[in-house]
N, C-alpha and C positions, 0 to 999 in steps of 0.2 A: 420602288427602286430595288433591283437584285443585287447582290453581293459576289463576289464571284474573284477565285483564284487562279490567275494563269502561270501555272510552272513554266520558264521557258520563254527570252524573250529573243529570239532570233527573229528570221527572217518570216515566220508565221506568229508566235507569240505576240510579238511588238505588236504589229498591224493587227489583232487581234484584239489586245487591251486599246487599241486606239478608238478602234471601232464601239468597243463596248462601253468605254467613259463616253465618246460623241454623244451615246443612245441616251447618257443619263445613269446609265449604272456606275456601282461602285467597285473598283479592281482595286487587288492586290496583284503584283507579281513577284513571284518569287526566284531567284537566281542563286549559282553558289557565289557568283560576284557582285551582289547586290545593284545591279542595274538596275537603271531608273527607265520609268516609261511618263511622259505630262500627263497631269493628270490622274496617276494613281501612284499607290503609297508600295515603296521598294521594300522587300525582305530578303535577306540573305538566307538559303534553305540548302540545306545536303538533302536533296531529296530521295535518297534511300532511307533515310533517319524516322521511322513510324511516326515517333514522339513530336518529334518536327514539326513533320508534314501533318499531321492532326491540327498543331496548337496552329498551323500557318491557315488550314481550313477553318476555324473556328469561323462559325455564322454565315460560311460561304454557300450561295444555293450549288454551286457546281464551281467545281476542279473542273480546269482545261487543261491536261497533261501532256506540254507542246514542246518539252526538252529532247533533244535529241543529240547524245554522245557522241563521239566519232567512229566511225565503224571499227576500228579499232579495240574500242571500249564497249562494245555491244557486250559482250560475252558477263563481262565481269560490274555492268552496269544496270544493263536493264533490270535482271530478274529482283535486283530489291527497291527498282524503282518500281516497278509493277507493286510487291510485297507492298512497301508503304501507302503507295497511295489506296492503294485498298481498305489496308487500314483503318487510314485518314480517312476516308468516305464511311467507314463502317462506322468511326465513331462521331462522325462528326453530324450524316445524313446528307452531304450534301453528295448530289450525286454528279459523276464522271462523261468529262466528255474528251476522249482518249484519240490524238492524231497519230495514225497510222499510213502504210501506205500498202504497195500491194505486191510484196516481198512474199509473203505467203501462199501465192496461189502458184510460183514457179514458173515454168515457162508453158505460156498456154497454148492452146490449139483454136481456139476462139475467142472472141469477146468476153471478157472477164466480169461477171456480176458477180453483187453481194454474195448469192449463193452457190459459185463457181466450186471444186474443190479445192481444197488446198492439197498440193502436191508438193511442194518445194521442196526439196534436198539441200540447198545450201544454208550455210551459217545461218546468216544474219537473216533468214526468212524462218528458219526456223525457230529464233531467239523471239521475233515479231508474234509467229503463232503460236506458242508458246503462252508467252504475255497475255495476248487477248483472251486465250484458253482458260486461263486462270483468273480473268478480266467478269469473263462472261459466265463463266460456273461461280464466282463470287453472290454474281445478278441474278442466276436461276435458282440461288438458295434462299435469295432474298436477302442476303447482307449487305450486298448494298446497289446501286442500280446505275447503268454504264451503257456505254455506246460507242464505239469507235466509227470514224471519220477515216478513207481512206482514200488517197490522192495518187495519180500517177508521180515522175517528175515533173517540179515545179519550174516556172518561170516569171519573170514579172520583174520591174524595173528597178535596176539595185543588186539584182542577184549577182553574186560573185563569181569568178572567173572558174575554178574548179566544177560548179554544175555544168549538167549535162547542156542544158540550153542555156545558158549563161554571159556571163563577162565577156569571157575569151572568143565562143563563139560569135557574139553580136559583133566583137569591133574586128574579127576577122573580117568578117563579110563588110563589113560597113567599111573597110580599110582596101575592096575587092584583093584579097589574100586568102588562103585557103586554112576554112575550120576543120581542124582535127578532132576525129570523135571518136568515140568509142562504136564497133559494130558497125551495121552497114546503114547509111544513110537513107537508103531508098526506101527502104521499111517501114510502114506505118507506126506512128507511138502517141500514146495520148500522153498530150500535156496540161497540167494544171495551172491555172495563173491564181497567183498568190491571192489576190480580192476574193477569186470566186473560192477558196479550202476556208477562208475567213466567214465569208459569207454562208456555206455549210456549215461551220461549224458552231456558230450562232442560231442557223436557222436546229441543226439538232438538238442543241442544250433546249431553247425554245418548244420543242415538238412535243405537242403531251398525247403521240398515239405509240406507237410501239417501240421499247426499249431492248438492251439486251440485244442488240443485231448491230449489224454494219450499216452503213452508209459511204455512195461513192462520189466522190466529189464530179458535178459537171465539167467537163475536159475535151478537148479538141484533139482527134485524132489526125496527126501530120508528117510527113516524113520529113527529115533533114534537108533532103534534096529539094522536096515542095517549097520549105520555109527559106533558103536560099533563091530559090526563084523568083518567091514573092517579095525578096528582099531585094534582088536588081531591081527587079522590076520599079518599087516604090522610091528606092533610091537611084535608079540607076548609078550600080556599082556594077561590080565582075568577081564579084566574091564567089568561091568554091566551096565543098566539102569534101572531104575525104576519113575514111574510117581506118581508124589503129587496126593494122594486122590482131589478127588474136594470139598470133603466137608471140610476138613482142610483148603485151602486158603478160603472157603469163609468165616469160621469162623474166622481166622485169621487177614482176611481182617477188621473184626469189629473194628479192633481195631490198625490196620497199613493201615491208607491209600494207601501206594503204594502197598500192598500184594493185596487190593482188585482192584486195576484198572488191575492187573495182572491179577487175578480173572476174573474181567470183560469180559478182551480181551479172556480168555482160550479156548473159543469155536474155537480158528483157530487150537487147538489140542487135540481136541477132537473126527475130521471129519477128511478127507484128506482135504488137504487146498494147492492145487499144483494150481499154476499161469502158464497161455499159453502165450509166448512168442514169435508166429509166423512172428505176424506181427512187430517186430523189427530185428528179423533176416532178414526177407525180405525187408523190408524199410531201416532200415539202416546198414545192411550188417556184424550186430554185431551176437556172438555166447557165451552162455557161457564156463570159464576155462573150461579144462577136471576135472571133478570131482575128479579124484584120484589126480591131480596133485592139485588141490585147497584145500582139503582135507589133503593133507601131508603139503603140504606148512605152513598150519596153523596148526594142531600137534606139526611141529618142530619150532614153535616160543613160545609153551608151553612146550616144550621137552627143548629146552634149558635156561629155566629159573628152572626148578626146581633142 
């Protein structure tokens, strides 16, 4: 039986520890609001706090480091949440299995793999590579040993109305009214469903061949337009999409900060922005859901709330 710490119980975390109590293991997670998850034992953590975040590792074979700030808070957050858990892993030995996404590589010209470059110029891509930078020279010196997990946007049943594929989207269409997006609709973008960054990131902690690198979560490459299609279709509705001018969020952004880090990031739908995920099906033997069936699954967790 493993032992095993997950910072971080949102919308990846939670479903995370669920999955890894189911298997038999034993979880911790740890919150700054002490949130409970069934079946494993709650800790209240400042996870910038070294000292902390150590004693909260103690006996854990791996830290799942699944917190995520609000963009906002990037700046002034991550880099001692990185510092710490580092730390923690160096003195603890349990090693890191770090959720990323793919903020780092910028706005590509092709299909993004593990060994794409990273080009980004914006903030919060830069704050991401940065982190892992520091993440993965930790592991190449041998202090302690890590791997980042790295997901397009997410979707999957429950997701809240502010994500890109989300709440507001689904019961737009499902209500045949028109979803408001960000960028242009027609555009290809790989999306992650929650099971399947869970299921990576188990199958990585799990992986005893090569550490120190990336991993990309299996994802479905899909436009806006497509997924509305497939959504009359299934439901027969008359739902729309339609994408925010860019010059409104960046006006807007003057004066709501989270509109503009929105802003910021927009360029991943602007372009196609599809993630390749070869070398995780081949390594560790993962696939992503079938699209239609990850696709309806979360519909009807927005079809029966309304």
């Amino acid at each position: 039986m493993k032992k095993h710490l997950v910072v971080g119980t949102g919308l990846i975390g939670r479903p995370l520890a669920e999955r890894l109590t189911a298997r038999g293991d034993t979880v911790t997670v740890a919150t700054r609001s002490g949130s409970t998850v069934v079946g494993t034992t709650a800790l209240v953590l400042d996870a910038s706090d070294p000292a902390a975040f150590a004693h909260a590792a103690t006996d854990a074979s791996t830290i799942f480091l699944c917190t995520n700030p609000p963009y906002t808070d990037w700046a002034a957050q991550w880099p001692p949440i990185y510092a710490a858990a580092i730390a923690a892993a160096s003195a603890t030995g349990a090693q890191i299995v770090v959720m990323g996404n793919l903020y780092p590589y910028g706005s590509p010209t092709g299909a993004m793999t593990e060994h794409s470059p990273e080009t980004t110029t914006e903030s919060k891509g830069l704050i991401r590579q940065a982190g892992w930078a520091t993440m993965r020279a930790a592991h190449n010196t041998g202090q302690i040993r890590a791997v980042e997990v790295r997901a397009s946007d997410y979707f999957g049943p429950g997701v809240p109305g502010p994500a890109h594929l989300g709440e507001s989207f689904f019961t737009a269409v499902l209500r045949s009214k028109t979803a408001h997006v960000v960028g242009k609709p027609q555009l290809a973008h790989s999306w992650s469903y929650l099971p399947d960054i869970v299921t990576t990131l188990i199958a990585a902690a799990d992986h005893m061949g090569d550490w120190g690198r990336i991993w990309h979560v299996p994802s479905s490459a899909v436009s806006r337009t497509e997924i509305v299609g497939q959504l009359n279709a299934h439901y027969s509705t008359r739902g729309k999409v339609s994408g925010y001018p860019q010059l409104l969020l960046r006006v807007l952004g003057v004066v709501n900060p989270m509109t503009h880090e929105v802003w910021a990031s927009s360029y991943q739908f602007v372009v196609p922005f599809v993630s390749d995920s070869t070398e995780t099906k081949r390594e560790l033997g993962i696939t992503a859901t079938p699209w239609n069936e990850a696709l309806v699954a979360t519909a009807e967790s927005y079809r029966n709330e309304k």
